[in-house]
N, C-alpha and C positions, 0 to 999 in steps of 0.2 A: 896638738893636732896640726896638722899640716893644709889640711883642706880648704878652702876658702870659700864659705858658703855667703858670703855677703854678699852677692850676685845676685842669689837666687830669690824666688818669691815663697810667702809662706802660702801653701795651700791648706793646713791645718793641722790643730796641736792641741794635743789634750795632756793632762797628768791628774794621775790617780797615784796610791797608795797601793805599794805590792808589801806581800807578805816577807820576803827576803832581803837581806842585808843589800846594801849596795855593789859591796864586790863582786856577790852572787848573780847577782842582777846584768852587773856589767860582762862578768864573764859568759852569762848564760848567751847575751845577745851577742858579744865576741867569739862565741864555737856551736850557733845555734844546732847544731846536728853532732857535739859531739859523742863520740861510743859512749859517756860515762853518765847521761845526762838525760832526762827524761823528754821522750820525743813530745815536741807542741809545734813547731813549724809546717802546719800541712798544709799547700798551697793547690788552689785551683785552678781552674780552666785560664790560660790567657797571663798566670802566675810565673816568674822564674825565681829562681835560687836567687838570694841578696848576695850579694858580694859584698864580705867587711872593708870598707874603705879608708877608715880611719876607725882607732881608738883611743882613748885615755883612761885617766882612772874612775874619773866619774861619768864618761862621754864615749858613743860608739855610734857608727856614720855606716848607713850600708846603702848598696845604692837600688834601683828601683827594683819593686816587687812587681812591676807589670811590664811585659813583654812592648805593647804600646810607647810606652814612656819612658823610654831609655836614659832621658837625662835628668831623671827625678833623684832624689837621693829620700833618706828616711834620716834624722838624726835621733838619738835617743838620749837625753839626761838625766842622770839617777841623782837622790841625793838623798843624805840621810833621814829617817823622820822615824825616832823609836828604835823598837829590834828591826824594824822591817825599813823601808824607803819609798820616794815618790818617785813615779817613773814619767816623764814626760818623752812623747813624739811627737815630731815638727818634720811635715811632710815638706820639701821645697821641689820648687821647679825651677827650671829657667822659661817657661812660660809663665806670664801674668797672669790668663785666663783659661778656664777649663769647664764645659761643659757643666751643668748645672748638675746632671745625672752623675755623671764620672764623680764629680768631686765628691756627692755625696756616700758613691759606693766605694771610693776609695778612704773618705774616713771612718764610714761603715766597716770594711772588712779590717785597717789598721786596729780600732779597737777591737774588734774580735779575737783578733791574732795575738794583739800587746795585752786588753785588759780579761781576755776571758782565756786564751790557750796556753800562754804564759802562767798565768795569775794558777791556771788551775793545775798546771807541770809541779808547781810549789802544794798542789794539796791544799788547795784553796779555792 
């Protein structure tokens, strides 16, 4: 990857266990909208379209999911564990600080979006 997130601050990162393989995994967040694939990306109020910013094989970078926070990015790292994979997100900023509210609605709706819309795109 080309990106250079060493700059940035971690504002939160969780991994869980998804049901699908890693390439699955990686592809799904590398074409989240495409024709062939089961829709789970439904964003709300104050939400924009992620832009893939980087990928790799076990690693895919989009940049922010809030209109607000334009210089946030989302990283995602898959890696094998079983038939299925662990999927971790690491929200960065180049802000240090972030309201107490915000931070939690945004790892709030991260997990909703990675561990419950994703998870369940897979029939799970």
């Amino acid at each position: 990857m080309d990106l250079n997130l060493a700059d940035l601050y971690e504002l939160g990162s969780r991994e869980k266990p998804m049901p699908a393989p890693t390439a699955v995994i990686v592809a799904t967040l590398s074409e989240p909208r495409r024709p062939t694939g089961r829709p789970w990306l439904a964003l709300r109020g104050g939400e924009v379209e992620p832009r893939v910013l980087a990928t790799g094989e076990r690693e895919v970078v989009w940049s922010s999911l809030w209109s607000d926070r334009p210089g946030d990015v989302i990283r995602f790292s898959v890696r094998p564990n079983g038939p299925g994979s662990l999927l971790r997100f690491t929200w960065l900023s180049p802000e240090p600080l972030v309201e107490a509210e915000d931070l939690g609605q945004g790892r709030f709706r991260l997990n909703q979006l990675v561990f419950r819309d994703l998870r369940l795109s897979f029939g799970q």
